[in-house]
Each structure stands twice: as C-alpha cells, then as structure tokens.
C-alpha positions as CSV (number, residue, x, y, z in Angstrom):
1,X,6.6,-7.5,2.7
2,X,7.4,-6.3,6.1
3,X,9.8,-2.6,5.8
4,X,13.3,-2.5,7.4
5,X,14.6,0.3,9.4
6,X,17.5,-0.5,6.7
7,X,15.2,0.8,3.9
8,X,16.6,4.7,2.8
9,X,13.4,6.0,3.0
10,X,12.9,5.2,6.5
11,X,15.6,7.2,7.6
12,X,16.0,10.9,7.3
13,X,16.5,13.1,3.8
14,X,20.1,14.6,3.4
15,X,18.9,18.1,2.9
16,X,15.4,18.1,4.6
17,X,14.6,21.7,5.4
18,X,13.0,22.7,2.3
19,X,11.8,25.8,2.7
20,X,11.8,28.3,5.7
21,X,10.9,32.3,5.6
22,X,9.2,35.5,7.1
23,X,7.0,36.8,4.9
24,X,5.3,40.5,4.8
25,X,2.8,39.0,2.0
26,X,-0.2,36.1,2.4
27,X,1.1,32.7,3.3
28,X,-0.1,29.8,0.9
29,X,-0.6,26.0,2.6
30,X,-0.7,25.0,-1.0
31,X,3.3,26.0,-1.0
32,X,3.8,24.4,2.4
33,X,2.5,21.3,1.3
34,X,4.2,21.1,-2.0
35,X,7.7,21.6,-0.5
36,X,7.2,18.9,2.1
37,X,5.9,16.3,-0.6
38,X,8.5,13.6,-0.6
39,X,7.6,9.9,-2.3
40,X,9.2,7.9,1.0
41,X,7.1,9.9,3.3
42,X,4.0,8.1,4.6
43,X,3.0,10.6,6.9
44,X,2.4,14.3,6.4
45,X,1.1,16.9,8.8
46,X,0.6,20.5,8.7
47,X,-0.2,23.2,11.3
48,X,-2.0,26.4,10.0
49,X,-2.0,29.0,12.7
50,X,-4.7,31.5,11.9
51,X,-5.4,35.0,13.2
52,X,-8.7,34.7,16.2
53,X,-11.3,37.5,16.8
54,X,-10.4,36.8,20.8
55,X,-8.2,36.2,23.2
56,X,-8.0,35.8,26.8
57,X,-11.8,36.5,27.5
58,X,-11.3,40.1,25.2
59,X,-12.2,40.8,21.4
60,X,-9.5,41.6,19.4
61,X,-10.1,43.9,16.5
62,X,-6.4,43.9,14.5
63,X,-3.3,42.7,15.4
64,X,0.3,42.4,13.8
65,X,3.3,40.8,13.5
66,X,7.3,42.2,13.7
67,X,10.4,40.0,13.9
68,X,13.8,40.8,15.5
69,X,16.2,40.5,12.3
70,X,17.6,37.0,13.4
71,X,13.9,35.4,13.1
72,X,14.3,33.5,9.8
73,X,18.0,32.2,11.2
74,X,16.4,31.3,14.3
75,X,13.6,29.3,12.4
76,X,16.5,27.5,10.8
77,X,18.1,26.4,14.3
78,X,14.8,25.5,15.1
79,X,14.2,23.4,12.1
80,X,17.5,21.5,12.4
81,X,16.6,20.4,16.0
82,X,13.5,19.0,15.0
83,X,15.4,16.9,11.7
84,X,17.8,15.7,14.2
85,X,15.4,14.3,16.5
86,X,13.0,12.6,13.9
87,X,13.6,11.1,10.4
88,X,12.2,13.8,8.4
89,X,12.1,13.5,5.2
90,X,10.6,17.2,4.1
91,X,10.6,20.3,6.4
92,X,8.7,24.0,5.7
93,X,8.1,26.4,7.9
94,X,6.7,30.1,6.7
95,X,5.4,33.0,9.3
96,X,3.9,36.4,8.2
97,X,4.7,39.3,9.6
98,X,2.8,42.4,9.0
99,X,-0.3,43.6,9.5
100,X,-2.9,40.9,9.9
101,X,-6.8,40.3,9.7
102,X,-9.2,38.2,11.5
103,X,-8.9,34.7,9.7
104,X,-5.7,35.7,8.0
105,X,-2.9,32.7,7.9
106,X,0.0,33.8,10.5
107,X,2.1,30.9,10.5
108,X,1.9,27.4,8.2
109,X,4.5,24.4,9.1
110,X,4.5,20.9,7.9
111,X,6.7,18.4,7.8
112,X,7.0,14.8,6.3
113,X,8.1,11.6,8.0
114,X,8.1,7.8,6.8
115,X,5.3,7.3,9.4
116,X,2.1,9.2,10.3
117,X,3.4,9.2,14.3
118,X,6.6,10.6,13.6
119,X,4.9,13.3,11.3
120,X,2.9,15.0,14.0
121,X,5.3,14.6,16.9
122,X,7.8,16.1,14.5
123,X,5.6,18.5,13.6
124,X,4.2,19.5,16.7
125,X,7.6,20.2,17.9
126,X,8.4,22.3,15.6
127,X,5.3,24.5,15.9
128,X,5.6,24.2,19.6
129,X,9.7,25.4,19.6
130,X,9.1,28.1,16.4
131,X,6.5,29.9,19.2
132,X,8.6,29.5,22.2
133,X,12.5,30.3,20.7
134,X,11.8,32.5,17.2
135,X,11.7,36.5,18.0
136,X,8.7,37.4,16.6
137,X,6.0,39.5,18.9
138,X,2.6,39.6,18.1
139,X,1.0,43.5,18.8
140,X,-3.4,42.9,19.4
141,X,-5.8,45.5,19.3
142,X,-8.6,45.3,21.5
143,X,-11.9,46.0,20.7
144,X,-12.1,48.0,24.3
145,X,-9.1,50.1,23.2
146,X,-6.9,48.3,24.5
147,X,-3.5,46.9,23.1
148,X,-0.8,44.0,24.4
149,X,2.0,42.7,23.0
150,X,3.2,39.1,23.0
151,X,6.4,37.5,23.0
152,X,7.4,34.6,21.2
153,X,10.5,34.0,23.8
C-alpha cells in the first residue's frame, strides 16, 4: 500500500512539544526518548550533548552551566519554530545547568517525525537553534588555570 500525504500521521501532532526544561539535576535520555515516542512516527533521532575533557587545543578540568531566567521560554520559541517547519509528531528538549563533570549529559533533544529524514533535519535544527538563541553560558575551567565563558547567543 503506498502512504498518502492525506494519512493523519503524516502530518504534524496537535500538541507536539512534549516536554522542554532546565534542569539543575542529571538529565535521563531514557525520559527524552519516552516523551517523543509516538506510534505514527517512523523516524526518531536524538542528540546527547556531553561534557568533553578539551576544548580548543586546552584541557578542561570542570565546567558549568547558568541560564538567564527566560532560558526554558526561549527553548519553547525555539521548539515551536522547529514543529512549524517539519511535521513533528513528538518534541523534548532538556538542558542541565549546574555544575558539570567530564562525561556528564549537558543537553538531550529528540524529536519524532513520520520519516527518518525529516527526524534528523528536524532535529538538528533544533539542537543547532537551542545553542545559537537559548541564554544559557557555559563557564570552563582549564586545566592551566585558566577559565572562559561561552555564550549560547
């Protein structure tokens, strides 16, 4: 049976965004995965940004995470650009802020679409727009002493 574009499932959920939030406490892709399950999706993907033990040539020791107070509303704006430009079916997007260890999960997103293609693009743009428009720095610790914060916009 060949699937039509007239098909609910291949079209956007009504209320996609499933779950979105700034957390001071480990993130779980278990949760993330769970809230973008969806029975019409065919395609799921999932990003799992994870703290590194470098950066930029340097070894970084420790590093955390702060938010201006608008982060989690911004996630939101962010979240409904991305279900307005792709049929998403299931949305999640969780960041930690805190004080974070080498290996430690900083930010999961996934999101669920009726077709692998649409899954990733969706998703990378949501990962991609979450770095660039959220207010949430990242402070690193150097290993030589040294520290730098970054700016997510």
């Amino acid at each position: 049976m060949a699937p039509t574009i007239d098909h609910p499932g291949e079209q956007a959920a009504q209320d996609p965004i499933k779950l979105i939030g700034i957390r001071e406490t480990p993130l779980s892709v278990d949760e993330v995965l769970k809230a973008v399950g969806d029975d019409a999706a065919g395609g799921t993907a999932l990003f799992v940004g994870t703290v590194r033990n470098h950066d930029g040539g340097a070894d970084v020791d420790a590093l955390g995470y702060s938010c201006h107070p608008s982060a989690e509303a911004e996630m939101r704006r962010v979240a409904e650009k991305v279900v307005a430009e792709y049929p998403v079916r299931a949305l999640a997007a969780v960041h930690r802020v805190g004080d974070l260890g080498i290996g430690d999960l900083a930010v999961v997103v996934g999101v669920s679409c009726p077709h692998r293609g649409e899954a990733f693009e969706a998703c990378r743009k949501l990962i991609d727009d979450l770095k660039h428009e959220v207010p949430i720095w990242k402070h690193q610790k150097f290993s030589d002493g040294t520290e730098e914060w970054v700016g997510a916009c």
